[in-house]
Residue, then its C-alpha position, 0 to 999 in steps of 0.5 A: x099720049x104720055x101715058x100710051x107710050x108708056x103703056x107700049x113700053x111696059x108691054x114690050x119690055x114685059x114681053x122681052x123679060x119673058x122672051x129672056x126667060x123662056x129662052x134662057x129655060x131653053x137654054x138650060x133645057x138644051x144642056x146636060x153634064x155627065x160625071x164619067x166613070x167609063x173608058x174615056x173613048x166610052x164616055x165620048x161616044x155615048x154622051x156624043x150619040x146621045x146629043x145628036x139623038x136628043x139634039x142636047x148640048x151633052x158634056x162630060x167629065x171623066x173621072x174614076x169612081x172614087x174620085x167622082x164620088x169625092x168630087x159629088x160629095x165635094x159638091x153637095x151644095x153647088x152640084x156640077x153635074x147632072x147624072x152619074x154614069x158608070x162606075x161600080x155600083x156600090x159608091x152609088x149606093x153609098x152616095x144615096x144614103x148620103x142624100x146625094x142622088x135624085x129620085x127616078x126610078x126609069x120605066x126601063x129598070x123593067x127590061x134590066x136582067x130578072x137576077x136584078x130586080x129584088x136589087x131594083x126593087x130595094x135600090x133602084x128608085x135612086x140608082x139604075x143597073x147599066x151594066x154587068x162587070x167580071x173580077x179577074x186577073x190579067x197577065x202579060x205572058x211575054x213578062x210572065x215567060x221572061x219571069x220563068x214563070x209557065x203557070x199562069x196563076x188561077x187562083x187568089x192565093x197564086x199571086x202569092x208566088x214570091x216569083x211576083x215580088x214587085x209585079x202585081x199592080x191593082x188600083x187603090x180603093x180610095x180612088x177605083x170602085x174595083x178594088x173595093x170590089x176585090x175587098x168585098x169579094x174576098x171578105x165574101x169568101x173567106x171573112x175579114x180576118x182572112x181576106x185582110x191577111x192575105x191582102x197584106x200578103x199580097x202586098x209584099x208582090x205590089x210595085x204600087x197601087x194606081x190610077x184604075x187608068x192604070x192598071x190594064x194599060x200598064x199591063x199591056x206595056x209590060x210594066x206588070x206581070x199581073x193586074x186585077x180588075x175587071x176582065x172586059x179590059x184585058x179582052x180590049x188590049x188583047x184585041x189591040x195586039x198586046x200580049x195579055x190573057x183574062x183568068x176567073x179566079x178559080x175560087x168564085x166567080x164575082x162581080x159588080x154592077x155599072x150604075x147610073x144615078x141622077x145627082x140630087x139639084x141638077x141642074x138639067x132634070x130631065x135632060x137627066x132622066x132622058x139620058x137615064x132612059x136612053x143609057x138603060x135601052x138595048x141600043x145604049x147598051x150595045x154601043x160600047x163594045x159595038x162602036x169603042x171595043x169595050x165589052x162590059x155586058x149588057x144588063x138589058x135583056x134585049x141588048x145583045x153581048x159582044x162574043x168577047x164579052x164573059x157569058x154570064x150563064x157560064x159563071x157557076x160559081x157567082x158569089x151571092x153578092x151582098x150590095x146591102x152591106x158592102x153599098x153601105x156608106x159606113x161599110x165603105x168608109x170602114x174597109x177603105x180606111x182599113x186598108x188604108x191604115x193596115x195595108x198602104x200605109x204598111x206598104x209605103x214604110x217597107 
């Protein structure tokens, strides 16, 4: 009799471990964290459409992609998110060389805009092309009319006008994607040498180096005359009512790339990659300028662009960008501490 019950006893409690197991698998199997470097409104509103799609239980933590790429380095051996999404592409390139990104190349990396694919074909089996950003300035008129100043500036070495000591704002490069980008462009140009020149230069015109939060928000409140970032941003607070126009630079036309990685040990893999293939669809790609007024272009083929957005085909003097080089993990490191030693820190003793 003993002996039945416990049988019975070890039959139940084995079939409870394994209940536990499976629901604690489905727990896990329900849940995904997502490291953010979009427009906080953005981040919402995708990580919310994809959780009522999947019915996955979807956070996210905002950052930018600086900050982010620290925060993933930080966390290399106890990783606390799952995917990575937004931010230039560059730090995600540079956190794949560090062995910091799981492999995946997603099915839809097919439908990603054919300029792209010898890059997907190179850097796509750890990183995925979400979306296409414009360089460019911003300027608040009402600032610059109260600044005397008529004509708005079109090229590089307009923000050189002494008129503008103290009203140009850009993000630093040890926390904001977008002025590495700015870095990489001007190198791109006209070599390191004269784009460190004119960088020094540019930073007699500085107020101070910002949150890339910051930068287009301080604009559109007039706390600068000036901004550089990308042009999607300013299109926004335009649309909101603030008195701010977009310039491409007359010199050439760059760029960068979103991207969305997967983070080597996460902890909800194929939640990740489920997110991945959705992010990568024509649907995902049209909601931040459908549902939060945020014109980044779509770099599916099938997605269809905001009419706010810059039209790619109109870009005729688009620099041939080398992601090889400036997505390098020692190239990066290299020209951030650079400019670090010989612009910032120049900035903060004047």
């Amino acid at each position: 009799m003993e002996l039945k019950i416990t049988k019975i006893l070890t039959a139940l409690f084995g079939t409870t471990i394994l209940t536990l197991a499976a629901t604690d698998k489905a727990w896990a199997e329900g849940k995904l964290t997502v490291y953010c470097s979009v427009q906080n409104n953005t981040c919402e509103k995708m990580t919310q459409i994809f959780a009522q799609k999947y019915q996955v239980d979807t956070q996210f933590i905002r950052n930018s992609t600086g900050a982010t790429f620290s925060k993933i380095k930080a966390e290399k051996d106890n990783p606390q998110a799952d995917i990575w999404y937004g931010g230039t592409i560059e730090p995600h390139f540079q956190a794949g060389e560090l062995g910091l990104l799981e492999s995946y190349r997603s099915p839809k990396q097919a439908e990603i805009m054919p300029q792209f694919k010898e890059l997907m074909n190179k850097k796509g089996d750890l990183t995925s092309i979400g979306y296409m950003l414009v360089l460019g300035f911003g300027v608040n008129t009402e600032k610059l009319k109260r600044l005397g100043i008529t004509e708005y500036p079109k090229c590089w070495n307009d923000l050189l006008n002494p008129k503008l000591k103290g009203e140009v704002q850009l993000a630093d490069p040890q926390l904001s994607g977008t002025t590495y980008t700015v870095i990489a462009s001007l190198i791109q140009m006209w070599g390191e040498e004269k784009a460190f020149d004119f960088l020094k230069k540019l930073d007699t015109n500085v107020s101070q180096y910002v949150k890339s939060s910051l930068v287009t928000s301080n604009l559109a409140r007039g706390e600068s005359a000036v901004s550089i970032g990308f042009v999607h941003s300013y299109a926004t607070e335009k649309e909101k009512g603030a008195p701010v126009e977009a310039i491409l630079p007359c010199d050439s036309d760059s760029y960068s790339l979103g991207g969305i990685s997967i983070l080597k040990g996460a902890r909800n893999l194929e939640n990740a990659k489920l997110f991945m293939d959705w992010a990568l669809s024509a649907e995902a790609q049209e909601i931040p300028w459908r549902e939060t007024g945020v014109y980044q272009i779509p770099t599916n083929v099938n997605a269809v662009a905001s009419p706010n957005s810059v039209d790619p085909k109109t870009l005729t003097k688009l620099l041939d960008y080398d992601f090889e080089r400036f997505g390098s993990a020692a190239e990066g490191k290299r020209l951030t501490d650079k400019w670090l030693q010989e612009v910032k820190l120049h900035h903060k003793a004047q």
